[in-house]
C-alpha positions, -999 to +999 in steps of 0.1 A: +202+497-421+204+536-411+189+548-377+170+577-374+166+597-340+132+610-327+128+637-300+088+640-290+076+662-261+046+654-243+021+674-214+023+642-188+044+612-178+016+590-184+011+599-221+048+593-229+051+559-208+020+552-232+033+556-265+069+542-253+045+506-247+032+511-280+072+519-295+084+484-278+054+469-295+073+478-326+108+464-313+117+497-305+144+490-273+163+524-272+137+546-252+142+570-226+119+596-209+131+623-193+109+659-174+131+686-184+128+724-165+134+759-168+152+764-142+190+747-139+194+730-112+150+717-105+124+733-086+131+728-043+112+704-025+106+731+004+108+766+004+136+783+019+127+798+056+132+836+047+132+845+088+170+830+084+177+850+058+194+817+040+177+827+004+200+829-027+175+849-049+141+861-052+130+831-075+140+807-048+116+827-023+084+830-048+086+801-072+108+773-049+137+775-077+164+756-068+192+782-081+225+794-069+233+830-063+245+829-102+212+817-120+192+825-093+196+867-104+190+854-141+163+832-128+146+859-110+137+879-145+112+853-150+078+872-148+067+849-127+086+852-100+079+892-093+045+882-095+034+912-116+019+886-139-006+856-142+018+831-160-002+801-143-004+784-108+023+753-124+060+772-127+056+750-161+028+752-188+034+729-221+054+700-231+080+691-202+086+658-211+111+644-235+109+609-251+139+604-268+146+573-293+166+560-324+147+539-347+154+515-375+147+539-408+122+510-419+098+522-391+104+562-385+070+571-402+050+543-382+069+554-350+059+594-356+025+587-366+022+566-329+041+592-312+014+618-326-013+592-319-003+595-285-006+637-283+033+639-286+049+666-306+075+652-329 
């Protein structure tokens, strides 16, 4: 018996907890969902009071990034953060969550086809 791997991004926690019910219906036990972001180390809970002066970067101060001085200057090049465009009210738009899996090779086609059931993106 060969495994097979399965990466599937979906738009809400909710739709991946679904389908992974419907995966352990199949004896699928090897599930994990993560929310990945663009930035490196997560958005901040709070924004950083800017009358201290205690900011590391201009993405921290516009979008809440939680950056270091380092990724915060790369972070800062985002459009969003200069706010000379739209991009959106969330700092994320799409597919930020990752279901991850290995499957008996016996059941990959009836996993992907659930997975896709389930609006993920195999």
């Amino acid at each position: 018996m060969t495994e097979k791997n399965i990466l599937a991004y979906f738009k809400s926690p909710e739709e991946a907890n679904k389908a992974a019910e419907k995966l352990k219906s199949l004896g699928v036990m090897d599930i994990r969902i993560d929310r990945f972001s663009k930035y490196p180390l997560g958005s901040a809970d709070q924004f950083t009071n800017v009358l201290t002066g205690d900011s590391s970067s201009q993405a921290t101060l516009t979008l809440g990034a939680n950056a270091g001085r380092d990724t915060g200057i790369l972070t800062s090049t985002d459009v969003s953060a200069s706010g000379m465009s739209d991009a959106g009210q969330d700092p994320i738009t799409g597919s930020d969550i990752l279901l991850a899996t290995t499957v008996d090779e016996s059941i990959f086609d009836q996993t992907r086809q659930l997975i896709r059931e389930g609006n993920g993106l195999v």
